[in-house]
mmCIF file as Biopython writes it, N, C-alpha, C and O atoms, coordinates in Angstrom:
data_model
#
loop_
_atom_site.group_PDB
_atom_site.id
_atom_site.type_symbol
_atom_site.label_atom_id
_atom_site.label_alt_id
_atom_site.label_comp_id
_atom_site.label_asym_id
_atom_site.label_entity_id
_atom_site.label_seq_id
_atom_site.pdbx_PDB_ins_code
_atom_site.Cartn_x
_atom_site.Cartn_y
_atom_site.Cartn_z
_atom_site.occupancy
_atom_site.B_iso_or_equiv
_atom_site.auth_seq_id
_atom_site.auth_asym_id
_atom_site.pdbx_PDB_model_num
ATOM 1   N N  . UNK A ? 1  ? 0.844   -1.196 0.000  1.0 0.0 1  A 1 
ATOM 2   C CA . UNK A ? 1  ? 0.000   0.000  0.000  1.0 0.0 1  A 1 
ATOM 3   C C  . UNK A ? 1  ? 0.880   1.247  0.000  1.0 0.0 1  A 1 
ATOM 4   O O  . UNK A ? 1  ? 1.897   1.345  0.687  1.0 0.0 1  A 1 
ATOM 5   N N  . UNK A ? 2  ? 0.463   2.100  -0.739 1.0 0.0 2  A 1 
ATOM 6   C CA . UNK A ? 2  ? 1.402   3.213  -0.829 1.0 0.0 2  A 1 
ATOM 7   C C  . UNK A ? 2  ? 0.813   4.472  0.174  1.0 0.0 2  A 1 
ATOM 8   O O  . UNK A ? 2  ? -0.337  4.852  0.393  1.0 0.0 2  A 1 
ATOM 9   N N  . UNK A ? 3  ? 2.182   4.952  0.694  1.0 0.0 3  A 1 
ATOM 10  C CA . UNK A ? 3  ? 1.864   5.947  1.960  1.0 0.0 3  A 1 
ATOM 11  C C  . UNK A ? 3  ? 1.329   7.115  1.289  1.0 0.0 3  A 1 
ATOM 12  O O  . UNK A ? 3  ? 1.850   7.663  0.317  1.0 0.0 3  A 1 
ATOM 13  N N  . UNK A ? 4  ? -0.334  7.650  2.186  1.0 0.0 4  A 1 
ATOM 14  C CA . UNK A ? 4  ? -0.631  8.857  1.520  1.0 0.0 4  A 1 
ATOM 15  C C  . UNK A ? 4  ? 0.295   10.046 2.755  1.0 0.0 4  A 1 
ATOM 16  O O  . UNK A ? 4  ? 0.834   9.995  3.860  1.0 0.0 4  A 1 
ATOM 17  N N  . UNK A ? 5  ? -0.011  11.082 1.606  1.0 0.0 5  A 1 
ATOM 18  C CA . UNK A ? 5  ? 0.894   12.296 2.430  1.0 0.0 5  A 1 
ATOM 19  C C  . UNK A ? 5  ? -0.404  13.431 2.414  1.0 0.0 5  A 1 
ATOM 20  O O  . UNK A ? 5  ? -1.307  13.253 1.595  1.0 0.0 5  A 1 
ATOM 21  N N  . UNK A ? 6  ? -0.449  14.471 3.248  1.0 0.0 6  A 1 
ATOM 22  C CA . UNK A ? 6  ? -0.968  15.291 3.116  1.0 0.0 6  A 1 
ATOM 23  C C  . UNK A ? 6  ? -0.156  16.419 3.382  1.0 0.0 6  A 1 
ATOM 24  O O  . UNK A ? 6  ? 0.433   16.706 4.425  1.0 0.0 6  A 1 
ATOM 25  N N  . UNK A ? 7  ? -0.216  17.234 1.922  1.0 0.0 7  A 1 
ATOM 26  C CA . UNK A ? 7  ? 0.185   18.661 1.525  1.0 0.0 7  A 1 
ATOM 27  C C  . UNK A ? 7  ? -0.730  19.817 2.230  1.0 0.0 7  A 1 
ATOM 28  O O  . UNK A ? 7  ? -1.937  19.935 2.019  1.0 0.0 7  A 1 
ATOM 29  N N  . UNK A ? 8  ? 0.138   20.760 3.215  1.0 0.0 8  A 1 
ATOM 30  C CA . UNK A ? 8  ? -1.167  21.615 3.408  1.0 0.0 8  A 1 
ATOM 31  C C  . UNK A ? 8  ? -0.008  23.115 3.561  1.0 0.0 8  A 1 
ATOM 32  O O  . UNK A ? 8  ? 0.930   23.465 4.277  1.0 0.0 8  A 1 
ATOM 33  N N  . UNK A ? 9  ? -0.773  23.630 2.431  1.0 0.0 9  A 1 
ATOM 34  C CA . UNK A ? 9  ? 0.391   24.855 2.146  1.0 0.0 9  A 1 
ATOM 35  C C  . UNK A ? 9  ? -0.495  25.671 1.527  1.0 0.0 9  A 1 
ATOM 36  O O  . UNK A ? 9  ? -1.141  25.088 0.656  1.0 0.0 9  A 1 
ATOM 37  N N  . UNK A ? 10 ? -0.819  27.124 1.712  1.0 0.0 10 A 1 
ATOM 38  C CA . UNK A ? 10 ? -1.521  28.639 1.914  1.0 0.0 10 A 1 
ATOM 39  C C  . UNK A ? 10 ? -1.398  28.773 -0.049 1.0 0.0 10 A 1 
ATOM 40  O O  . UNK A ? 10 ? -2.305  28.843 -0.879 1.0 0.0 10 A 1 
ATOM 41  N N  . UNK A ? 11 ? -0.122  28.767 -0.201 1.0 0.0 11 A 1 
ATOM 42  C CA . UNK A ? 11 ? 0.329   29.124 -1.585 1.0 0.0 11 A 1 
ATOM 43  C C  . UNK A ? 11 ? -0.066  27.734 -2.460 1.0 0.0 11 A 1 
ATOM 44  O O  . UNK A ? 11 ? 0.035   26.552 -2.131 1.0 0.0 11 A 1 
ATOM 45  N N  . UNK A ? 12 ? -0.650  28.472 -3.944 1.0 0.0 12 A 1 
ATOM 46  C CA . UNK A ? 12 ? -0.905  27.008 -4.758 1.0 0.0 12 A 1 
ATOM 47  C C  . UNK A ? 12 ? 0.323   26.805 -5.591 1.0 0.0 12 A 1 
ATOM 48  O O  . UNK A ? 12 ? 0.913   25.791 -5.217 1.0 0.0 12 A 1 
ATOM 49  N N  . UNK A ? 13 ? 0.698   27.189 -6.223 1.0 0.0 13 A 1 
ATOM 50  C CA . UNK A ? 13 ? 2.174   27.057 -6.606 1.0 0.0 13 A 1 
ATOM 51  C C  . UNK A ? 13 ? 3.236   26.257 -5.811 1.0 0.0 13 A 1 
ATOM 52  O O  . UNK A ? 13 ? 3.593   25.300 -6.499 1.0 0.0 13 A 1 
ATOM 53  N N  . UNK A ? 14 ? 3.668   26.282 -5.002 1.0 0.0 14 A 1 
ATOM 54  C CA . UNK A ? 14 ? 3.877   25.696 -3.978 1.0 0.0 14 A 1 
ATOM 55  C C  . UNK A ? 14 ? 3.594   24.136 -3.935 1.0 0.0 14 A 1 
ATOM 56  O O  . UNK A ? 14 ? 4.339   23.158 -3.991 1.0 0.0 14 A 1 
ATOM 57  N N  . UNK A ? 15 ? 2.036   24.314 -3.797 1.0 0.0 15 A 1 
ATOM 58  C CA . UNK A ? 15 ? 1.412   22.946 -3.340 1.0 0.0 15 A 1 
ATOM 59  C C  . UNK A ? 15 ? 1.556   22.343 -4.834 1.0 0.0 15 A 1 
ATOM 60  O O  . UNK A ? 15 ? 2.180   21.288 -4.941 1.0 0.0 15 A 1 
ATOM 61  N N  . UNK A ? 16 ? 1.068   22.888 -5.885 1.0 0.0 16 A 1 
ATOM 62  C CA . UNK A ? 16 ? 1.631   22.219 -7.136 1.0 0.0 16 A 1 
ATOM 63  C C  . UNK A ? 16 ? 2.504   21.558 -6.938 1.0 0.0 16 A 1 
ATOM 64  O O  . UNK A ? 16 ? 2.301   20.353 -6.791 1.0 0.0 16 A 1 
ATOM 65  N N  . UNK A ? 17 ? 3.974   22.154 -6.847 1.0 0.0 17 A 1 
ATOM 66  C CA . UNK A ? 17 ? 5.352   21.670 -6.890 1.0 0.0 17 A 1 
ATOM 67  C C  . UNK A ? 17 ? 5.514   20.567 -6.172 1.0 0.0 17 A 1 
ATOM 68  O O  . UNK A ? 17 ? 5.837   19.609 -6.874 1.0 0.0 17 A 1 
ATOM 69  N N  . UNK A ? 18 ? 5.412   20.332 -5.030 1.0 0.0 18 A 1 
ATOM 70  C CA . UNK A ? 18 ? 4.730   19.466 -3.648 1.0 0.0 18 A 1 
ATOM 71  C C  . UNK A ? 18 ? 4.037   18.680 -4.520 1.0 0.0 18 A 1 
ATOM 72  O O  . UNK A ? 18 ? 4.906   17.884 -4.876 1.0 0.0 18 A 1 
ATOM 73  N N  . UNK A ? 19 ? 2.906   18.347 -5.170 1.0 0.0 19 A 1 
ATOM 74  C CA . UNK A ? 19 ? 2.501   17.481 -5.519 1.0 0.0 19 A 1 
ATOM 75  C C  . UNK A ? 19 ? 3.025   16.800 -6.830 1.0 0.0 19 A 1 
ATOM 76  O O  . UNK A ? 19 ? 3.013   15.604 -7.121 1.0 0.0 19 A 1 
ATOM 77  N N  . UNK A ? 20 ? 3.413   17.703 -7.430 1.0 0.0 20 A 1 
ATOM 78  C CA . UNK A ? 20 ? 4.150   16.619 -8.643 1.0 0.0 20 A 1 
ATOM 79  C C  . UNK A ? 20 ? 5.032   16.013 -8.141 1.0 0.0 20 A 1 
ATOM 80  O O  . UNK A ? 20 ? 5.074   14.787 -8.240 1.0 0.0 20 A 1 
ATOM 81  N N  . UNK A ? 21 ? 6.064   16.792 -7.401 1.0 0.0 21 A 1 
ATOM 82  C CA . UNK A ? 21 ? 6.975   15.699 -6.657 1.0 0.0 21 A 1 
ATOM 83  C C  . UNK A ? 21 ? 6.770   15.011 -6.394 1.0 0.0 21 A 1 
ATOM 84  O O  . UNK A ? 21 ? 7.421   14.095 -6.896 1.0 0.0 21 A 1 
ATOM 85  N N  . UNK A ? 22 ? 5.723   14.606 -5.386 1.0 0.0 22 A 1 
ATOM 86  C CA . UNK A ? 22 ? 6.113   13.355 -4.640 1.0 0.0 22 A 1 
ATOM 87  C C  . UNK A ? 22 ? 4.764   12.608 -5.075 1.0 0.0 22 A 1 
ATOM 88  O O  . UNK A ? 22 ? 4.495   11.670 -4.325 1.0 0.0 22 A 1 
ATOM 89  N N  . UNK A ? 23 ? 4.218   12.733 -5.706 1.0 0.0 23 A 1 
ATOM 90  C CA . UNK A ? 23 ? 3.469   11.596 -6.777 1.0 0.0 23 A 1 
ATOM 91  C C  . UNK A ? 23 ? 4.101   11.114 -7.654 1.0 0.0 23 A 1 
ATOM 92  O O  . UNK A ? 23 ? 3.746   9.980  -7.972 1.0 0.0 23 A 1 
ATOM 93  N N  . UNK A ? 24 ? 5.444   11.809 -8.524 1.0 0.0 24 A 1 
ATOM 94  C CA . UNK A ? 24 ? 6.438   11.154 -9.058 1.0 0.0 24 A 1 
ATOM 95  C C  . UNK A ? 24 ? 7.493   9.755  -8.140 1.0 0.0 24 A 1 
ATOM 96  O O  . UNK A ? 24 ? 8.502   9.099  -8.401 1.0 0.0 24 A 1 
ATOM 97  N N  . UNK A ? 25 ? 6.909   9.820  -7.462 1.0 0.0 25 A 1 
ATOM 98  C CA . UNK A ? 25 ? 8.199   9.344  -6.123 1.0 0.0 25 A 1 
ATOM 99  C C  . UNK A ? 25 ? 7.199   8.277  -5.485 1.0 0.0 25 A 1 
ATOM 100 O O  . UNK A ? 25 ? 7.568   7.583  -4.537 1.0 0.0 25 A 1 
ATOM 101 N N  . UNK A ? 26 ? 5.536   8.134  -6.199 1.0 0.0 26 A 1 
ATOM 102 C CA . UNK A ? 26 ? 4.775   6.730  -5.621 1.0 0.0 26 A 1 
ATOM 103 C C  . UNK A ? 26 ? 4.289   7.563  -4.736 1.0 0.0 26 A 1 
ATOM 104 O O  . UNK A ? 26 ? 3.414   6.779  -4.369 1.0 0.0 26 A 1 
ATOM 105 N N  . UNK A ? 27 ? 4.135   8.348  -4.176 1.0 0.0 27 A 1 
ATOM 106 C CA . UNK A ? 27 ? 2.896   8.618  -2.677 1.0 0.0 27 A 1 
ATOM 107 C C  . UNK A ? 27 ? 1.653   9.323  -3.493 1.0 0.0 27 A 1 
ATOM 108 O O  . UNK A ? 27 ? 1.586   10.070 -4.469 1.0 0.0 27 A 1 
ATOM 109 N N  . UNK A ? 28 ? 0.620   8.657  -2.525 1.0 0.0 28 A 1 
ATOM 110 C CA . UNK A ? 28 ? -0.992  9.254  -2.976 1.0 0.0 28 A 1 
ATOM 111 C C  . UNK A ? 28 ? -0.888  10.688 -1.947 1.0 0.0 28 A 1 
ATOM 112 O O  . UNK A ? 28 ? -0.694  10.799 -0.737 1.0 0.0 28 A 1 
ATOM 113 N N  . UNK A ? 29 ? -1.092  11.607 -2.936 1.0 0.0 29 A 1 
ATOM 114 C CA . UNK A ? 29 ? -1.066  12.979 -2.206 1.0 0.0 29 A 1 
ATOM 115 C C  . UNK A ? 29 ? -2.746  13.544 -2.051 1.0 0.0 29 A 1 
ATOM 116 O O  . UNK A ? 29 ? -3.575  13.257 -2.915 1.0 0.0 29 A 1 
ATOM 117 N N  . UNK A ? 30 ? -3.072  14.315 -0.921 1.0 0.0 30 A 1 
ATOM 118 C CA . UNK A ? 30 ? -4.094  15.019 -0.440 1.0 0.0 30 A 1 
ATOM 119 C C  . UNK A ? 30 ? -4.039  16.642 -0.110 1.0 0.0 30 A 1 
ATOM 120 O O  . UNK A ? 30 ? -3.339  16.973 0.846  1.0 0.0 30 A 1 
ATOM 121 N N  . UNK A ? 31 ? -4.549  17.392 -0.649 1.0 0.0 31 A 1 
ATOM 122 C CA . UNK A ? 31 ? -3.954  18.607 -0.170 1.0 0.0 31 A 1 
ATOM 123 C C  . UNK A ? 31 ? -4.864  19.390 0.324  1.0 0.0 31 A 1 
ATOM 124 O O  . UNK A ? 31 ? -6.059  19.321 0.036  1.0 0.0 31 A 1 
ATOM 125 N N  . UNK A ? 32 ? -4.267  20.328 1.236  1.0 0.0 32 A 1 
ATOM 126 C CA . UNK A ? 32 ? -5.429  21.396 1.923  1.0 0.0 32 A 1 
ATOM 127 C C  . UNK A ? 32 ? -4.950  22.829 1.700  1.0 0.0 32 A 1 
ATOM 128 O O  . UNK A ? 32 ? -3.780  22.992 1.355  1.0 0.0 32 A 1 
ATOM 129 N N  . UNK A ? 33 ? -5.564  23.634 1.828  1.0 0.0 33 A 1 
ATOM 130 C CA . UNK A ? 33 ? -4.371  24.952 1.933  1.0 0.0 33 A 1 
ATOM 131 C C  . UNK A ? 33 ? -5.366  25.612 3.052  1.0 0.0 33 A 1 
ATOM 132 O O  . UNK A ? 33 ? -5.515  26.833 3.087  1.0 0.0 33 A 1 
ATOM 133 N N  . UNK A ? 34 ? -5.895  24.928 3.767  1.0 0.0 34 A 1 
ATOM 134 C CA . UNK A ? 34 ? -5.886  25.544 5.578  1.0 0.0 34 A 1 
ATOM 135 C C  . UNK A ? 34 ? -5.854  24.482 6.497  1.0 0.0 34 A 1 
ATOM 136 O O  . UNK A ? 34 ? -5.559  23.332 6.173  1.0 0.0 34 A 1 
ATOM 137 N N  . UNK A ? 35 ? -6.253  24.958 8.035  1.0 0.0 35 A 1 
ATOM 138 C CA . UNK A ? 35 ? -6.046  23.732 8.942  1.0 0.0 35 A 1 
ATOM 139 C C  . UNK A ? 35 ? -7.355  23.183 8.924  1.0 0.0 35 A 1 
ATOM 140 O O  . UNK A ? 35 ? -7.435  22.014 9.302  1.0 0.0 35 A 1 
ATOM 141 N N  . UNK A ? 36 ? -8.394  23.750 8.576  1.0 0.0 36 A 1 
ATOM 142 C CA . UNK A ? 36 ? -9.638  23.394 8.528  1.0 0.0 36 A 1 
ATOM 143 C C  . UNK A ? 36 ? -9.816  22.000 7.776  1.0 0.0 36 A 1 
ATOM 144 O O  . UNK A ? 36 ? -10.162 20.845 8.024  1.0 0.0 36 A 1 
ATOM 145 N N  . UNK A ? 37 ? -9.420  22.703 6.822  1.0 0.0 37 A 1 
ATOM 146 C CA . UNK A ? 37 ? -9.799  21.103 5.650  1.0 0.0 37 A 1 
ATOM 147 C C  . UNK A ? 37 ? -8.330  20.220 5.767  1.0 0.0 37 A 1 
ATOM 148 O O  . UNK A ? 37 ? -8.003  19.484 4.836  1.0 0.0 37 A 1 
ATOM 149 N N  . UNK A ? 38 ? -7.758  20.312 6.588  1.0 0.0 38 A 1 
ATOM 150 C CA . UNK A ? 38 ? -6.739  19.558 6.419  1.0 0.0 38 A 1 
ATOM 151 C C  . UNK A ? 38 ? -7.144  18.580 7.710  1.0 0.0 38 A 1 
ATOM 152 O O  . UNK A ? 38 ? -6.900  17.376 7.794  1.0 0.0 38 A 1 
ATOM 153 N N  . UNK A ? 39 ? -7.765  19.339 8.605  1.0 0.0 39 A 1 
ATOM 154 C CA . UNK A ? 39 ? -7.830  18.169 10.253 1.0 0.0 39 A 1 
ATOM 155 C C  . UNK A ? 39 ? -9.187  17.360 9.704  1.0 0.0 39 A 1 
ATOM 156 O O  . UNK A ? 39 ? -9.233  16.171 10.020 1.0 0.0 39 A 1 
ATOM 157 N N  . UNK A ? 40 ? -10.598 18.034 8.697  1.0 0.0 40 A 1 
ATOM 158 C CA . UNK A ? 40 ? -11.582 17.324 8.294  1.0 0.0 40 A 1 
ATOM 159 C C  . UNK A ? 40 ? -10.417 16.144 7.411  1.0 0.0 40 A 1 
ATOM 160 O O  . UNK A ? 40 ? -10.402 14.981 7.815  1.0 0.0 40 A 1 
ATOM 161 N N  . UNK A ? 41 ? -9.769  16.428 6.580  1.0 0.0 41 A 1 
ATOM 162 C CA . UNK A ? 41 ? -9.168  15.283 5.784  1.0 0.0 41 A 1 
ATOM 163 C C  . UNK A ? 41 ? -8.700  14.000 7.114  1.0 0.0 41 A 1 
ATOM 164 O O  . UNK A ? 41 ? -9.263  12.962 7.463  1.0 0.0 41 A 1 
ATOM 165 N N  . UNK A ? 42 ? -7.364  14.714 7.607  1.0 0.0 42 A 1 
ATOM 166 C CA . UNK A ? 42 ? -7.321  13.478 8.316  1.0 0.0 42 A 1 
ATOM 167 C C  . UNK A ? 42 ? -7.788  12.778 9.757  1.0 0.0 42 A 1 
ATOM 168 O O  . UNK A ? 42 ? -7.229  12.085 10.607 1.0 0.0 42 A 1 
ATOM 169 N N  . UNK A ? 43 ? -9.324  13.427 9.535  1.0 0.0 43 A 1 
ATOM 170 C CA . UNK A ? 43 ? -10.400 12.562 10.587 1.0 0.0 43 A 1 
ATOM 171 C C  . UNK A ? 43 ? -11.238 11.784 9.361  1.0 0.0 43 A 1 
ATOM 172 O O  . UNK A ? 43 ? -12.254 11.162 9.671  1.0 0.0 43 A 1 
ATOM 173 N N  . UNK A ? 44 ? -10.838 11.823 8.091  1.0 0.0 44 A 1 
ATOM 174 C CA . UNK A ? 44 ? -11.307 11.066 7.198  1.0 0.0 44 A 1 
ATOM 175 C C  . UNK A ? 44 ? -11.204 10.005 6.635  1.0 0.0 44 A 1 
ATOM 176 O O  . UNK A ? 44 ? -11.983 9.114  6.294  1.0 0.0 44 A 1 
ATOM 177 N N  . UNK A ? 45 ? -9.954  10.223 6.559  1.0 0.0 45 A 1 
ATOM 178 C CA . UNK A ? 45 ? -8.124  8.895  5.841  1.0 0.0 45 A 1 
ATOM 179 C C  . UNK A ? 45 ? -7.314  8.851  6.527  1.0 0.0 45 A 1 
ATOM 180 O O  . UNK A ? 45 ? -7.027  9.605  7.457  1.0 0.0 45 A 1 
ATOM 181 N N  . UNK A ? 46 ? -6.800  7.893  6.132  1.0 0.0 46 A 1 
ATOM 182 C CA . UNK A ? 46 ? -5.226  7.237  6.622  1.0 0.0 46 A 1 
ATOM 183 C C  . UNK A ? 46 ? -4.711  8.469  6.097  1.0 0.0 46 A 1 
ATOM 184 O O  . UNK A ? 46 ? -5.044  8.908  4.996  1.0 0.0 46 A 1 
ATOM 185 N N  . UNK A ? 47 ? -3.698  9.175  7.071  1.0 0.0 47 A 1 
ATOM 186 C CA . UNK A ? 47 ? -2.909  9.897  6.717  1.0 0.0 47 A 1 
ATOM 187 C C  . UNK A ? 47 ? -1.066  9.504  6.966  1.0 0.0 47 A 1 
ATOM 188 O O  . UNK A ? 47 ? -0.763  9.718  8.140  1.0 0.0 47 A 1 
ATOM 189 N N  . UNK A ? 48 ? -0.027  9.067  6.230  1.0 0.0 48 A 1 
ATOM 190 C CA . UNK A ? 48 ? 1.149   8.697  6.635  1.0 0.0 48 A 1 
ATOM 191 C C  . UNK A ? 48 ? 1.860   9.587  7.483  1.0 0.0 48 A 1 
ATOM 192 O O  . UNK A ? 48 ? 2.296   9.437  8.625  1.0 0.0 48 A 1 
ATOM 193 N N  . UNK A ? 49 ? 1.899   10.952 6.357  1.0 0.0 49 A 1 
ATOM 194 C CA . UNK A ? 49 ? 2.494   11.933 6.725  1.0 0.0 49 A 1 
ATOM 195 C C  . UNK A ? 49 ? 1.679   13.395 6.556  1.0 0.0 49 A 1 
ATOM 196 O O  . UNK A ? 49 ? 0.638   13.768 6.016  1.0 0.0 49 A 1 
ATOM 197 N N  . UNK A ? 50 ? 2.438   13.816 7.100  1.0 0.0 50 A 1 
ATOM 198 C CA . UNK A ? 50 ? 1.835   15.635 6.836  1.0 0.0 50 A 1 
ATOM 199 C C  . UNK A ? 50 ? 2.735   16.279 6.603  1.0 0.0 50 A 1 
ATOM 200 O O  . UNK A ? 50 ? 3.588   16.475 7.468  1.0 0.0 50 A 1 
ATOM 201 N N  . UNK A ? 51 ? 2.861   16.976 4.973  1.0 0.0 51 A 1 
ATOM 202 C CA . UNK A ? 51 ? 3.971   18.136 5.302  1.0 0.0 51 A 1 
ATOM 203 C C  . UNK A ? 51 ? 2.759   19.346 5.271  1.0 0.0 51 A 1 
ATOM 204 O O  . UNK A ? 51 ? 1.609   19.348 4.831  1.0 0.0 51 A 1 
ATOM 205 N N  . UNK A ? 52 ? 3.734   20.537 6.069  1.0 0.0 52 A 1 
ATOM 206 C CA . UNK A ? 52 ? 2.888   21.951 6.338  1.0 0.0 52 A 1 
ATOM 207 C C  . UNK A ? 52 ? 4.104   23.086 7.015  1.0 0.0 52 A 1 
ATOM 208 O O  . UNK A ? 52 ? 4.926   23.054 7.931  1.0 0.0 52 A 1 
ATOM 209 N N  . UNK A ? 53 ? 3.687   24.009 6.032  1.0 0.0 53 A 1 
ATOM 210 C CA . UNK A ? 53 ? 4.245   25.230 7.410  1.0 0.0 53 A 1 
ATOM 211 C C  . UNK A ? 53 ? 3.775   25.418 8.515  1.0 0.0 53 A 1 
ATOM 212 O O  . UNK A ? 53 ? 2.574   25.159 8.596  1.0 0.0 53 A 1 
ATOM 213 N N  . UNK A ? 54 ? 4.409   25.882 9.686  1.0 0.0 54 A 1 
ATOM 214 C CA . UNK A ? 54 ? 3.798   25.937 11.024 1.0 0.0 54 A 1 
ATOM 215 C C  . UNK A ? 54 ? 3.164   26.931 11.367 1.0 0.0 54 A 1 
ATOM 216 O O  . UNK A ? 54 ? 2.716   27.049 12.507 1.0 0.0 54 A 1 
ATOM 217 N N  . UNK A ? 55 ? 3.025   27.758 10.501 1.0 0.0 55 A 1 
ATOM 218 C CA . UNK A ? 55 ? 1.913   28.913 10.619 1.0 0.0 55 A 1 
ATOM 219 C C  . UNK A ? 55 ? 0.667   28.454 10.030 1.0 0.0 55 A 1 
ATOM 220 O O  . UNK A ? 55 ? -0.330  29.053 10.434 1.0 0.0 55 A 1 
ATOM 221 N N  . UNK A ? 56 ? 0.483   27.530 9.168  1.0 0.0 56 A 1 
ATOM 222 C CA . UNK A ? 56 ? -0.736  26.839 8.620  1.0 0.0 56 A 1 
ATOM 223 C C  . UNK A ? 56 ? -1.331  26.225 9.942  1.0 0.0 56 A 1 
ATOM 224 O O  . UNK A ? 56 ? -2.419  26.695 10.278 1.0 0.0 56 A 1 
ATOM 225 N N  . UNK A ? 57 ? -0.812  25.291 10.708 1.0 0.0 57 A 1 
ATOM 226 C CA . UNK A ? 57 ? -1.336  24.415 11.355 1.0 0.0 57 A 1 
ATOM 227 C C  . UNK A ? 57 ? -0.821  24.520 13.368 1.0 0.0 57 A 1 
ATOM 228 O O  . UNK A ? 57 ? -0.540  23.743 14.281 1.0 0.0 57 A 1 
ATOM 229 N N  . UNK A ? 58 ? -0.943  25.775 13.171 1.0 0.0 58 A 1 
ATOM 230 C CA . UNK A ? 58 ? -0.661  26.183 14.683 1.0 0.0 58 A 1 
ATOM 231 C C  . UNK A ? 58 ? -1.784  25.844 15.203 1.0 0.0 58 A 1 
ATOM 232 O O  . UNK A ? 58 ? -2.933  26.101 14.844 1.0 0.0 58 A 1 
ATOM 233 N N  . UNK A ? 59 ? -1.204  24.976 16.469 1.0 0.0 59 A 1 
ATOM 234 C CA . UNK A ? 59 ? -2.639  24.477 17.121 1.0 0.0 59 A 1 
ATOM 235 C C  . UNK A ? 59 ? -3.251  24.764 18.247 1.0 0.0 59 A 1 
ATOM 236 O O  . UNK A ? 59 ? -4.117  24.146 18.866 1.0 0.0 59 A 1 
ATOM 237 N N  . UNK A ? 60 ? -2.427  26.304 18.567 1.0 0.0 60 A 1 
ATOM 238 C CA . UNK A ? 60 ? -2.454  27.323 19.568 1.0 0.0 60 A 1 
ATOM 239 C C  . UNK A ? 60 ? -3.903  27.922 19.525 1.0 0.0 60 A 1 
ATOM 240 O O  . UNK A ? 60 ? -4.649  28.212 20.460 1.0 0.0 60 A 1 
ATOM 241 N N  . UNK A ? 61 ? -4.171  28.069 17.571 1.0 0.0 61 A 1 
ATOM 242 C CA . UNK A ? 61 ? -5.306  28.805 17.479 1.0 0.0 61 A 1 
ATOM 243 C C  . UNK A ? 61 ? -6.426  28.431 17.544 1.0 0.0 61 A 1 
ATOM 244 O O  . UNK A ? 61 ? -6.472  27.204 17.453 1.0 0.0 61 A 1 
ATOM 245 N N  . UNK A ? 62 ? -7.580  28.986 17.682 1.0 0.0 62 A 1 
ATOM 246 C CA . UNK A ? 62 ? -8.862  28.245 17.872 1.0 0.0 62 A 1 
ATOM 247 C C  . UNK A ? 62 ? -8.966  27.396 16.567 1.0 0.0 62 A 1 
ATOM 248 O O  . UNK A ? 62 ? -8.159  27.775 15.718 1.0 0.0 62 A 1 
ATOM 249 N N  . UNK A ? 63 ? -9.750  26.346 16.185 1.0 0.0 63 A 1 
ATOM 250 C CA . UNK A ? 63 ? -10.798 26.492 14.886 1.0 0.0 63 A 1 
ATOM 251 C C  . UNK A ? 63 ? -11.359 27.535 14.444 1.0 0.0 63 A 1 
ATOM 252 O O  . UNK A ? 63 ? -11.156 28.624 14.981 1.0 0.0 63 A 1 
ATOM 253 N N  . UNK A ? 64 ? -12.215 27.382 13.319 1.0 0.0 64 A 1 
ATOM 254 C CA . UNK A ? 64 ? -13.573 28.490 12.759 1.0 0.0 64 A 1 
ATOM 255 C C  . UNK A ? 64 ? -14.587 28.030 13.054 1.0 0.0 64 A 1 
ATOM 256 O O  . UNK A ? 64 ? -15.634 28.612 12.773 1.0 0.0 64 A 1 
#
């Protein structure tokens, strides 16, 4: 089974780049570009990994 990753990055360009990569490289990619849809994603799926900036997914801050 191949490890999914979840991309969660503000900028789409970015997350583009991020995703061609590492779908070239065999991982099933998921992407969010907030924390919102990124914590609904992985209360959804198997998530392997998470890449993210830490200003995306500070968990200091409330929800919406």
């Amino acid at each position: 089974m191949r490890k999914q990753i979840l991309i969660v990055e503000e900028n789409k360009e970015e997350l583009r780049k991020l995703r061609k990569l590492l779908s070239r490289e065999g991982y099933n990619i998921m992407t969010a570009m907030d924390k919102d849809t990124a914590i609904e994603i992985c209360q959804n799926l198997d998530i392997s990994f998470i890449l993210s900036s830490t200003s995306i997914l500070d968990l200091k801050k409330p929800l919406k």
